[in-house]
C-alpha angles and dihedrals in degrees: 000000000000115000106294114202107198113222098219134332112250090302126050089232086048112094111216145186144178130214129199109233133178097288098042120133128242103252141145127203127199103193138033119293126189122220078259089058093047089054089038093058096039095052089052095054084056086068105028088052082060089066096028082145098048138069098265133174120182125191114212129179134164083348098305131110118232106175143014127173132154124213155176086269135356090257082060098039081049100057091042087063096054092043082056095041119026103157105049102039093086102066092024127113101240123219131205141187100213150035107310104220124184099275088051089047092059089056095041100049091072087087123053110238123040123195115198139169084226140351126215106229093250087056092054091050096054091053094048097053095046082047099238122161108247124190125194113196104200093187109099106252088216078066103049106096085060089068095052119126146221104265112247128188125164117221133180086241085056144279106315117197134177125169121259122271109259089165114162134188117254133207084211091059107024097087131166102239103178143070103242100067112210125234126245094260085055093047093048089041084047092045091054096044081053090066101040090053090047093066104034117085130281122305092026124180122191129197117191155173154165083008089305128105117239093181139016110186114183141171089010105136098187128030095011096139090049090047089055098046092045088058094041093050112163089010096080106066108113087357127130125266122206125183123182088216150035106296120207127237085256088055081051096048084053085050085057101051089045086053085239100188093198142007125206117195136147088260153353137215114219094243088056093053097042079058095053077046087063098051099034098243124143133240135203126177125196095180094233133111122205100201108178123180 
């Protein structure tokens, strides 16, 4: 970590400032990043460290994610992100799993702020003269859950602290509960959805297909699924739906109008998933919630 200045706290009449500690990443920044930004990037590590092997792109804005996709190539991954996303790429950190060369570097100057495991140097020069905050994260990404932390928020009531979500998927708990079984494209869609859900905040709902997301609903307490399904439209027919919690027979029925092929959730009543039988949907349970405030 170099000696990182932060522009403004949330706020641009908030002072900030950030510490290394113990457990702080190797990283560098050219540019100029806000206590947002901080929270922003940090949030989408969360994600693209889920897919450190993999040609992964992740869209982040006001720390929330707003797209995540893998591809062939991070060209592909890339495009994937803004065809999920289209109206918040543009002002979005981007996130990527992989070195950022100078090809990569056209597409992704379009944004503003670019996360990368490495830069070419004519990559680097192309960011720097169209004036583009670049971050290296010299940390292996394959390495970054090791550096989570305990969670710590301070509170007038006191210090509260809980230990970081290392939550993985088992084969002892994650179960097909349904009728209809998916097929090995579903369960790595669903897999993937799994992980996106994991990391966004509380209430999340998840569409997704063909390894992108269509949809990322979060901290809606009530009419999440139907919010998702409403930005997904279309995409949704025969896409994956997570949730990071139960879902309802209604959120079922919703499933049903937007042609869900599969749901993945913690757990499932049997009248829920009676309900996912009539429609032919598939359920699979992993008997984990992901609950994040």
């Amino acid at each position: 970590m170099n000696n990182l200045e932060i522009a403004c706290g949330e706020n641009s009449y908030q002072t900030a400032s950030i510490e290394e500690n113990d457990k702080t990443i190797d990283y560098d920044v050219n540019g100029e990043l806000s206590f947002v930004d901080i929270m922003t990037i940090s949030k989408g590590l969360n994600i693209i460290s889920e897919f450190f092997d993999v040609n992964a792109v992740v869209t982040a804005l006001n720390t929330g994610i707003s797209a995540v996709a893998l591809g062939k190539s991070l060209e592909d991954a890339y495009q994937k992100t803004i065809d999920s996303n289209p109206v918040d790429y543009m002002n979005a950190i981007v996130l990527v799993s992989a070195e950022v060369d100078s090809e990569v570097a056209k597409l992704l100057s379009k944004t503003n702020k670019i996360v990368a495991p490495k830069f070419t140097q004519s990559a680097i020069e192309l960011l720097e003269r169209r004036g583009i905050t670049y971050v290296t994260i010299k940390t292996p990404l394959k390495d970054f859950k090791q550096f989570w932390q305990n969670d710590i928020k301070i509170t007038p009531l006191g210090t509260l602290k809980q230990s970081p979500n290392t939550s993985e998927l088992s084969k002892e708990t994650f179960k097909i509960a349904s009728m209809a079984k998916p097929n090995v494209e579903q369960i790595e869609d669903a897999v993937f959805a799994w992980k996106v859900a994991k990391h966004v905040n509380s209430q999340a709902i998840v569409i997704a297909k063909d390894l992108q997301t269509y949809a990322i609903s979060q901290g809606l307490y009530t009419a999440s699924v139907e919010f998702a399904l409403d930005y997904a439209c279309d995409a949704s027919k025969d896409a994956i739906l997570a949730s990071d919690m139960p879902i309802t027979i209604h959120d079922i029925n919703a499933a049903a109008q937007g042609r869900i092929a599969l749901v993945i959730v913690p757990f499932a009543t049997s009248e829920v998933i009676a309900a996912a039988d009539k429609f032919n949907i598939s359920v699979i349970t992993t008997g984990i919630t992901n609950v994040l405030y």
